[in-house]
KELUM-668769 format. One record per residue: residue in one letter; x, y, z of N, C-alpha, C, CB in turn. Coordinates in pm, whole numbers. Glycine has a CB too. Layout:
residues N
@rest: A, n.east: X, n.north: Y, n.up: Z, ca.east: X, ca.north: Y, ca.up: Z, c.east: X, c.north: Y, c.up: Z, cb.east: X, cb.north: Y, cb.up: Z
...
//
This chain:
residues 94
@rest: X, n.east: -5621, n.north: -255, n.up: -594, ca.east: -5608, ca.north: -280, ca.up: -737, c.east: -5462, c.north: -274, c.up: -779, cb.east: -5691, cb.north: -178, cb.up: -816
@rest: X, n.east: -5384, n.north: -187, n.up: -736, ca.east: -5267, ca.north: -178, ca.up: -780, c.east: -5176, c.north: -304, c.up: -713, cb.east: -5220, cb.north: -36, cb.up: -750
@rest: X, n.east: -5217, n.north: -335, n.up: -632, ca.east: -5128, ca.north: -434, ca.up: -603, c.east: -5145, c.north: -613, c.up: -635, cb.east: -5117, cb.north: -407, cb.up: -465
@rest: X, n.east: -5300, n.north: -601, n.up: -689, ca.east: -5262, ca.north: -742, ca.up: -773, c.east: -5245, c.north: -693, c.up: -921, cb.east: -5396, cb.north: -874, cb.up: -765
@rest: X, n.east: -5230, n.north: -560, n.up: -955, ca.east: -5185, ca.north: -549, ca.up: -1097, c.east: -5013, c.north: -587, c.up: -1067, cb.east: -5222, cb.north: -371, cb.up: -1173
@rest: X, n.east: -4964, n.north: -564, n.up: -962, ca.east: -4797, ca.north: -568, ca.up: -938, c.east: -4798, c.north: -745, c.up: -923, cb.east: -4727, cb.north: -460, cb.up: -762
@rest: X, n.east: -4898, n.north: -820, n.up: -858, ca.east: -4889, ca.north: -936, ca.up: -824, c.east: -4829, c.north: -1022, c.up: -1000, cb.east: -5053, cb.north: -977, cb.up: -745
@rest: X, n.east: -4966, n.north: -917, n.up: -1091, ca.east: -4962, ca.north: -1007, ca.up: -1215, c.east: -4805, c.north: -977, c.up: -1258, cb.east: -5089, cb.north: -961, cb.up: -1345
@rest: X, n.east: -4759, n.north: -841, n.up: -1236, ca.east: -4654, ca.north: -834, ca.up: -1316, c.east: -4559, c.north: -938, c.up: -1242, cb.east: -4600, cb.north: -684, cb.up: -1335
@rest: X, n.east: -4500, n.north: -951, n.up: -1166, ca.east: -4474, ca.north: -1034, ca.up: -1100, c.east: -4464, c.north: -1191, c.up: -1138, cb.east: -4542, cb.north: -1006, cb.up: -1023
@rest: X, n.east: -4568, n.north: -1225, n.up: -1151, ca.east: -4621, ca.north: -1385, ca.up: -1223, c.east: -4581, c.north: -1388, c.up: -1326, cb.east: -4768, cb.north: -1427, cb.up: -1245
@rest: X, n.east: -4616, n.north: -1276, n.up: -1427, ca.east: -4554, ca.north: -1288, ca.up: -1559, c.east: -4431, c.north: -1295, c.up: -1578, cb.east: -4582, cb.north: -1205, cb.up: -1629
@rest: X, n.east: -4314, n.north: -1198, n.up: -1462, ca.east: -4171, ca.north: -1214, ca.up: -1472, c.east: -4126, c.north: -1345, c.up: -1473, cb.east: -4107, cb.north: -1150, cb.up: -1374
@rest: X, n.east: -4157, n.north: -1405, n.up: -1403, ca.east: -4133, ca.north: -1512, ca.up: -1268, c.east: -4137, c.north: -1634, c.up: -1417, cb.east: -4307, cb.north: -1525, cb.up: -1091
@rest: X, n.east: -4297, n.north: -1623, n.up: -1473, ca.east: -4257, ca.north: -1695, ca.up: -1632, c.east: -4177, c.north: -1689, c.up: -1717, cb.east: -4320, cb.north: -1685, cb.up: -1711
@rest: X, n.east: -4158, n.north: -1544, n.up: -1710, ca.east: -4046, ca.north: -1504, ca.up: -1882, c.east: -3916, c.north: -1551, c.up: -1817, cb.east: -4022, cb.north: -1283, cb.up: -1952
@rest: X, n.east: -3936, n.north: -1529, n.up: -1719, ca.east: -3760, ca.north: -1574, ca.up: -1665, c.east: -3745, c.north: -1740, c.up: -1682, cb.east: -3726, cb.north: -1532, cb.up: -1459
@rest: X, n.east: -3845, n.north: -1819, n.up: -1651, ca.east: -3819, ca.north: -1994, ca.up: -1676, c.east: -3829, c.north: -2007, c.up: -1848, cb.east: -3973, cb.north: -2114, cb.up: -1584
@rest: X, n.east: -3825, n.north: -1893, n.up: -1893, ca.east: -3855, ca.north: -1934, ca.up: -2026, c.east: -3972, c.north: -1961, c.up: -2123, cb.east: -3813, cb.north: -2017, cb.up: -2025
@rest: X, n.east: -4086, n.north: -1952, n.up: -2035, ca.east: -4251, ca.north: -1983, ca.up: -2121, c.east: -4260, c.north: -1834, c.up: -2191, cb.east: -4428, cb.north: -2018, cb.up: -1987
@rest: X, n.east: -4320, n.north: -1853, n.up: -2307, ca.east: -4379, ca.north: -1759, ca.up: -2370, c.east: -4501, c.north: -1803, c.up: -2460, cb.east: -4281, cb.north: -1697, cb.up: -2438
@rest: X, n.east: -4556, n.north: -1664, n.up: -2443, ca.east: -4685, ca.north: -1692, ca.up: -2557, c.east: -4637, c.north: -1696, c.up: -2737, cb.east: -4811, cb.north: -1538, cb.up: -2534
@rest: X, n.east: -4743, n.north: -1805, n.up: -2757, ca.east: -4701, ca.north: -1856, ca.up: -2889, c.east: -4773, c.north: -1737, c.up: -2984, cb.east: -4757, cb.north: -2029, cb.up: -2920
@rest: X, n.east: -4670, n.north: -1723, n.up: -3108, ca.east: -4789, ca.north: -1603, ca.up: -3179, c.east: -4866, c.north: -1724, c.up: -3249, cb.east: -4716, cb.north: -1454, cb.up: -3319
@rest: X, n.east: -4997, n.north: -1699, n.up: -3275, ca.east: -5074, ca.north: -1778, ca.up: -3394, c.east: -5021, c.north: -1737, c.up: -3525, cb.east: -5235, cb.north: -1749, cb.up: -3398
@rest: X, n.east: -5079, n.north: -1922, n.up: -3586, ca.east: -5012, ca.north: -1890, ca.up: -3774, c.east: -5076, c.north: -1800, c.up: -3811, cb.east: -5031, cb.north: -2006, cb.up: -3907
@rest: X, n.east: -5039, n.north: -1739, n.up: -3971, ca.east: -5109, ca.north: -1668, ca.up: -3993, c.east: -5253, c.north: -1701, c.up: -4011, cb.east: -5059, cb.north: -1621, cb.up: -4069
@rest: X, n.east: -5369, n.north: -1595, n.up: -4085, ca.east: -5489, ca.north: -1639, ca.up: -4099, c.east: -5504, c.north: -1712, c.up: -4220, cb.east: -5573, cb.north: -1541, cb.up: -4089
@rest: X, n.east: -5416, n.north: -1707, n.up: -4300, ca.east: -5467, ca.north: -1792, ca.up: -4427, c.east: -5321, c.north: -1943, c.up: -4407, cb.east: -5453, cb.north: -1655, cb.up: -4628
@rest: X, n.east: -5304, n.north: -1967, n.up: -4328, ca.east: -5238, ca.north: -2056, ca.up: -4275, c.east: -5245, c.north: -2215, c.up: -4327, cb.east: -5272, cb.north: -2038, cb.up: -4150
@rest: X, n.east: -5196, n.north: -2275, n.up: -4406, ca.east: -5275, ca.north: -2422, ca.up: -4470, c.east: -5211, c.north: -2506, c.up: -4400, cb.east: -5263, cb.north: -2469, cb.up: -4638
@rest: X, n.east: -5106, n.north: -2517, n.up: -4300, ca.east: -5038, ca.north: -2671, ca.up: -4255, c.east: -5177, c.north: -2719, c.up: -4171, cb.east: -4861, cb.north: -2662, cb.up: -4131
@rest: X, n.east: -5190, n.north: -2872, n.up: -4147, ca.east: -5210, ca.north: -2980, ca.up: -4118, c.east: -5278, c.north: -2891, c.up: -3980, cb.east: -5082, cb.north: -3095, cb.up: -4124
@rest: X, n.east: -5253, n.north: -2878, n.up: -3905, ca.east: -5312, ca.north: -2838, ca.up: -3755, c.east: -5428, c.north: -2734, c.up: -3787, cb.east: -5185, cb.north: -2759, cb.up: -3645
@rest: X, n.east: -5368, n.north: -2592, n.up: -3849, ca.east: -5481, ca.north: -2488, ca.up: -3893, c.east: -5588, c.north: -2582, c.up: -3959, cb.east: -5423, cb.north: -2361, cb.up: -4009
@rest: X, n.east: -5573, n.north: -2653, n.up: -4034, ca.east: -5663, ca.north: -2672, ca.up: -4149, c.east: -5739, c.north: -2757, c.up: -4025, cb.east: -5602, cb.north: -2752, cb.up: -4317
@rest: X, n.east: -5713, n.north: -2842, n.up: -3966, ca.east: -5823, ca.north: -2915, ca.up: -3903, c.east: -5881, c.north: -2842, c.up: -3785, cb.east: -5777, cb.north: -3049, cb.up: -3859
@rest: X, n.east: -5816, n.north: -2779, n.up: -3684, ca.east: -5878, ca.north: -2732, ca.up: -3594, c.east: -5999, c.north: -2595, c.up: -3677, cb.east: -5753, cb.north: -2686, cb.up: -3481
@rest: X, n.east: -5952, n.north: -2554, n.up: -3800, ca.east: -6042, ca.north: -2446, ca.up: -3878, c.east: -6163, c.north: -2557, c.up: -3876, cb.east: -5980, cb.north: -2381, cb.up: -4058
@rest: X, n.east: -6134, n.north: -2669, n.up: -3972, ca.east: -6243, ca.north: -2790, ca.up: -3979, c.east: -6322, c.north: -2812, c.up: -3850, cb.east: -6169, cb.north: -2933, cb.up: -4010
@rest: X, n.east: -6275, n.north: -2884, n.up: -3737, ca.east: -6344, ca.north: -2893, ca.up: -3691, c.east: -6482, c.north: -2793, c.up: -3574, cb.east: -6276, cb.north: -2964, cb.up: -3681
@rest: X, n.east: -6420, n.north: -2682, n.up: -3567, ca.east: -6489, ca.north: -2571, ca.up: -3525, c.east: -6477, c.north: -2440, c.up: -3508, cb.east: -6514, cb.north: -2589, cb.up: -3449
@rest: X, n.east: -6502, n.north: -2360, n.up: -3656, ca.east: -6413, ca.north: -2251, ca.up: -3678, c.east: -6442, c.north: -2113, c.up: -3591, cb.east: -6420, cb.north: -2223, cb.up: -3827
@rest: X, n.east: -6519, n.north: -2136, n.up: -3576, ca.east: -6571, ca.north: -2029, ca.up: -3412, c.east: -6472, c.north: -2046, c.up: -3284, cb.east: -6750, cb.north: -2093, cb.up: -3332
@rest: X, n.east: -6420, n.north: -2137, n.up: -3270, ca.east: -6348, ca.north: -2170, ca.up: -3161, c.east: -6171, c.north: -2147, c.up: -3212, cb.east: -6397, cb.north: -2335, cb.up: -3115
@rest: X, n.east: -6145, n.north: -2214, n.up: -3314, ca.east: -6035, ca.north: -2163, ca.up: -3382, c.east: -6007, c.north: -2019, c.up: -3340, cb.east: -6056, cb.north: -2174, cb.up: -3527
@rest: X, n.east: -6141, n.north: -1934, n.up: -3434, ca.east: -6085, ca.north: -1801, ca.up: -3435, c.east: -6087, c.north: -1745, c.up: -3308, cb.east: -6150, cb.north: -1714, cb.up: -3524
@rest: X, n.east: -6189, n.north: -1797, n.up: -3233, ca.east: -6158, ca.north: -1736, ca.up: -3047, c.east: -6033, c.north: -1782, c.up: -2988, cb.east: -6279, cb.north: -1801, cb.up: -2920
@rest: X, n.east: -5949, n.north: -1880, n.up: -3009, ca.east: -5819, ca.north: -1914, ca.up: -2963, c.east: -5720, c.north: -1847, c.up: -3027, cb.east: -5793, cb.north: -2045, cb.up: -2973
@rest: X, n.east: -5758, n.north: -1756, n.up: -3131, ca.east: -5653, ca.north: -1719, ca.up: -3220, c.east: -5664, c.north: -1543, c.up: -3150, cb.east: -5693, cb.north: -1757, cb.up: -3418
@rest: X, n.east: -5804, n.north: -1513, n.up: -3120, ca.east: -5854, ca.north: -1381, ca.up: -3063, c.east: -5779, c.north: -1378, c.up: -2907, cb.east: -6042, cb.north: -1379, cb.up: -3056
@rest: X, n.east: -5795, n.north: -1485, n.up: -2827, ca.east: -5719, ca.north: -1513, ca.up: -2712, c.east: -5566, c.north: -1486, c.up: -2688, cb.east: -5737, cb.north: -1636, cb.up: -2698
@rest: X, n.east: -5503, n.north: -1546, n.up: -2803, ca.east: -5389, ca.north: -1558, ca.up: -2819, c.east: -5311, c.north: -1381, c.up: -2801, cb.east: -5381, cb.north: -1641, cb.up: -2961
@rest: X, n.east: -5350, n.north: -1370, n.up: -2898, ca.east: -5380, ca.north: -1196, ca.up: -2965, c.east: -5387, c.north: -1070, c.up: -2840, cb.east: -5569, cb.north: -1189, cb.up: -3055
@rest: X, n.east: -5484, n.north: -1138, n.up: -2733, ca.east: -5505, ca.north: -1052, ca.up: -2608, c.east: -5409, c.north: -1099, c.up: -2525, cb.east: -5644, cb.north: -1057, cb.up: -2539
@rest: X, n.east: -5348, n.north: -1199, n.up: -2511, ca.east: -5252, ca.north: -1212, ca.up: -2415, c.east: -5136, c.north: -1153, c.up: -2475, cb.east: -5232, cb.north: -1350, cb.up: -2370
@rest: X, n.east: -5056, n.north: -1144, n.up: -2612, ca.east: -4988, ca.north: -1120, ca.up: -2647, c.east: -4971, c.north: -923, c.up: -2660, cb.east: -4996, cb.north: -1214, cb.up: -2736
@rest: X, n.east: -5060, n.north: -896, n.up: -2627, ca.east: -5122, ca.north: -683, ca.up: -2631, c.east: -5115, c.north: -698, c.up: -2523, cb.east: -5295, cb.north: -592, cb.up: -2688
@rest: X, n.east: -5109, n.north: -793, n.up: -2405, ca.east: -5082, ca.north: -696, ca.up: -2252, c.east: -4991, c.north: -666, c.up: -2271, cb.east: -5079, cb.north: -741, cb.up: -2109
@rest: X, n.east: -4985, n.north: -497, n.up: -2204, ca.east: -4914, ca.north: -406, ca.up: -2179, c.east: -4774, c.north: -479, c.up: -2091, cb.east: -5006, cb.north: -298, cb.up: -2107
@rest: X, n.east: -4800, n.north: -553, n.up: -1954, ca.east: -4739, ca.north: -649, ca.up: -1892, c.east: -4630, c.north: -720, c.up: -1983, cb.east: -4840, cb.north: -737, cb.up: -1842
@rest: X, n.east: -4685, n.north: -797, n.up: -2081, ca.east: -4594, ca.north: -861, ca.up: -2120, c.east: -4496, c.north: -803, c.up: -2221, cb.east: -4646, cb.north: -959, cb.up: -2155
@rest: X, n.east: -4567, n.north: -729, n.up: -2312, ca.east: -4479, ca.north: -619, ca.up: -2399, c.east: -4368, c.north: -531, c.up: -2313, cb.east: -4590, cb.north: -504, cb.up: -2467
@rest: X, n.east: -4365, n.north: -488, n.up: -2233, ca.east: -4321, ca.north: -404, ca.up: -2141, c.east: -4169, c.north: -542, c.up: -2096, cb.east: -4474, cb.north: -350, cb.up: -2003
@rest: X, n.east: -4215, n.north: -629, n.up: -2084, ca.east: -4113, ca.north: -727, ca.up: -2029, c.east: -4046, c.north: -828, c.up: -2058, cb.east: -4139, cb.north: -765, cb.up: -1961
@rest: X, n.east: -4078, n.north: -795, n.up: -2232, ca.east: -4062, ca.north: -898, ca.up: -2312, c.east: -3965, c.north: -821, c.up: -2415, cb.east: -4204, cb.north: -963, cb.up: -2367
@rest: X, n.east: -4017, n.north: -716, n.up: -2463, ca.east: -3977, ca.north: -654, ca.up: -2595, c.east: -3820, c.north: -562, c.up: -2563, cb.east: -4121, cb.north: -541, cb.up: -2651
@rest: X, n.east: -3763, n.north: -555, n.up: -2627, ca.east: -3648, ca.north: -455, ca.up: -2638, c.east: -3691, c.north: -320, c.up: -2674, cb.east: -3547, cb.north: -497, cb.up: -2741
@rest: X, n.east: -3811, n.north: -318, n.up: -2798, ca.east: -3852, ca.north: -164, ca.up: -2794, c.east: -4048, c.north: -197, c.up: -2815, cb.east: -3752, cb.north: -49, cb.up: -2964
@rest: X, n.east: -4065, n.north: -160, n.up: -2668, ca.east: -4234, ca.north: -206, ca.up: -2605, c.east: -4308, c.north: -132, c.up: -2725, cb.east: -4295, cb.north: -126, cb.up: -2413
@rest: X, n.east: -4263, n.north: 21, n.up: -2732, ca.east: -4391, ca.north: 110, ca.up: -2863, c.east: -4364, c.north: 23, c.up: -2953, cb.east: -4366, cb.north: 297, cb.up: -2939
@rest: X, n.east: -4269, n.north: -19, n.up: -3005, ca.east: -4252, ca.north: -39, ca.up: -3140, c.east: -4328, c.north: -169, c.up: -3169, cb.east: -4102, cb.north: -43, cb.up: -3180
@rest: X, n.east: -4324, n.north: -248, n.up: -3057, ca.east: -4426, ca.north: -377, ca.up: -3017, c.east: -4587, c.north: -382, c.up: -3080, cb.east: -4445, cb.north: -373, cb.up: -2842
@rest: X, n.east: -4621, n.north: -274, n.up: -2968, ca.east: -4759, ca.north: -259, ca.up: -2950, c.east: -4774, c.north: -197, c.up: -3116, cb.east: -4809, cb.north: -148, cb.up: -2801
@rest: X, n.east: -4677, n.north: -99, n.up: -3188, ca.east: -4774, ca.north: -42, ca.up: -3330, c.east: -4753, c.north: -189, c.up: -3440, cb.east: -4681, cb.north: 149, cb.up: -3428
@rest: X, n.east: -4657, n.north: -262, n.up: -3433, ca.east: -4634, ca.north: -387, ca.up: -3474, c.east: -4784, c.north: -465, c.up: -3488, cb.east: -4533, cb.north: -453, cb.up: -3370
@rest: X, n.east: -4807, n.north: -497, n.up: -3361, ca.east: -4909, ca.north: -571, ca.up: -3330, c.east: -5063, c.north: -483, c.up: -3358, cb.east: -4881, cb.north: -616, cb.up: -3178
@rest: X, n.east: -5051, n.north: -386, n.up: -3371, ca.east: -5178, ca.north: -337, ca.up: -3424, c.east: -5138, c.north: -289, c.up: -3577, cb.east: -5244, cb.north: -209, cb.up: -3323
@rest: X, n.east: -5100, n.north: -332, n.up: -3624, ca.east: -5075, ca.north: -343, ca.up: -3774, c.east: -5130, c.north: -441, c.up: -3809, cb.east: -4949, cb.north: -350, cb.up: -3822
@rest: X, n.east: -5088, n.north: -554, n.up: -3746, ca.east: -5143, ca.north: -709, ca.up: -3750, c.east: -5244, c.north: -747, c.up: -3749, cb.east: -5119, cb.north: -779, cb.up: -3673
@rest: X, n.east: -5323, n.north: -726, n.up: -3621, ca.east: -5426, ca.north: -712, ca.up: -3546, c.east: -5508, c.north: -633, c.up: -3664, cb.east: -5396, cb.north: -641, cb.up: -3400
@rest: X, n.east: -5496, n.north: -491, n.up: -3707, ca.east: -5551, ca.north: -424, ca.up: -3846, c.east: -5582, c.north: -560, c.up: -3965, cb.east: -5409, cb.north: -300, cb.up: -3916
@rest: X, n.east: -5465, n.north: -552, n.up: -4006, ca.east: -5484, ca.north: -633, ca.up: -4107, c.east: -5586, c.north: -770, c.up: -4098, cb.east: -5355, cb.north: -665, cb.up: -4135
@rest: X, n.east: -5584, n.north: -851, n.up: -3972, ca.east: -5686, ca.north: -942, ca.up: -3959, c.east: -5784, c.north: -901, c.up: -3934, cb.east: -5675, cb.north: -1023, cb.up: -3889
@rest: X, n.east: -5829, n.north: -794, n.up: -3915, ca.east: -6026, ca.north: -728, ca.up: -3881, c.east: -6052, c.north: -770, c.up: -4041, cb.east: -6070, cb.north: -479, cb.up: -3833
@rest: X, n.east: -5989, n.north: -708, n.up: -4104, ca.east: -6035, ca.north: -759, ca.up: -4286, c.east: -6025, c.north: -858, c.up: -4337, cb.east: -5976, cb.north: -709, cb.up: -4391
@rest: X, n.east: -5931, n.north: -933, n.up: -4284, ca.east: -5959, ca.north: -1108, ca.up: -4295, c.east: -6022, c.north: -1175, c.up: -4250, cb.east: -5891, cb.north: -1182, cb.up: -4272
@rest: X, n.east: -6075, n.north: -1164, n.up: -4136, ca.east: -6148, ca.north: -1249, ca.up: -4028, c.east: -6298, c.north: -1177, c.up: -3986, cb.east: -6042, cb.north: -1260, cb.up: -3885
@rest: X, n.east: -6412, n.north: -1216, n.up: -3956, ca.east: -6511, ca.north: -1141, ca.up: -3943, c.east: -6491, c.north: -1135, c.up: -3792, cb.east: -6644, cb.north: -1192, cb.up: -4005
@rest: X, n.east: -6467, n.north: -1186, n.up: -3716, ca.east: -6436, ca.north: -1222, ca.up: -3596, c.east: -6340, c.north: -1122, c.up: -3499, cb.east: -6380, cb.north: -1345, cb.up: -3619
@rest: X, n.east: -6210, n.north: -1070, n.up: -3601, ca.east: -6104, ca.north: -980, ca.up: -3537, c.east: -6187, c.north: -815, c.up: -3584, cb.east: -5914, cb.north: -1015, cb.up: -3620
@rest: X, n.east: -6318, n.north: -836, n.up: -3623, ca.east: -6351, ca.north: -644, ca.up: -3626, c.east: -6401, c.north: -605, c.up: -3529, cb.east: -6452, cb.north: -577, cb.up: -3730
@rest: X, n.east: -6381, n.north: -467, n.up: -3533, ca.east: -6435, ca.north: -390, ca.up: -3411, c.east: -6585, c.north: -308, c.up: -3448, cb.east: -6309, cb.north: -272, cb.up: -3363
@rest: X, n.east: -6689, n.north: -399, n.up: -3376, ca.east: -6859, ca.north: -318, ca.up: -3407, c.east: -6883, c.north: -255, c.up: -3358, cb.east: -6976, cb.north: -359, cb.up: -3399
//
């Protein structure tokens, strides 16, 4: 186990270093042209790409290798993450 957790970290360096990064999603009340239609055409899927997004962006992995200050990251992002459980029925925890 520990050593394809080192594999991932690894893969992920190997990205941040060519430059890819994960995109943050717009916000939730977001109106340009793209939100509004992909909301339109299937908003279950929207909000699971937006839930996706969200989990790749909370690995520990990438915070850790991305951020200048990782805690300050992770309470950032669960501020965020907070605030959309009450916007979204989708981001709560049952």
């Amino acid at each position: 186990m520990t050593m394809m957790m080192m594999m991932v970290v690894m893969m992920l360096k190997v990205l941040l270093d060519r430059g890819d990064k994960v995109p943050r999603p717009h916000d939730a009340r977001c109106g340009c042209d793209e939100c509004v239609r992909r909301a339109a055409d299937d908003s279950l899927q929207y909000s699971r790409s937006r839930i996706n997004a969200y989990r790749a962006l909370a690995s520990p992995s990438l915070i850790a290798l991305s951020s200048r200050d990782p805690i300050l990251t992770a309470f950032e992002l669960s501020v965020e993450l907070h605030r959309l459980s009450r916007l979204e029925n989708e981001f709560r925890v049952r």
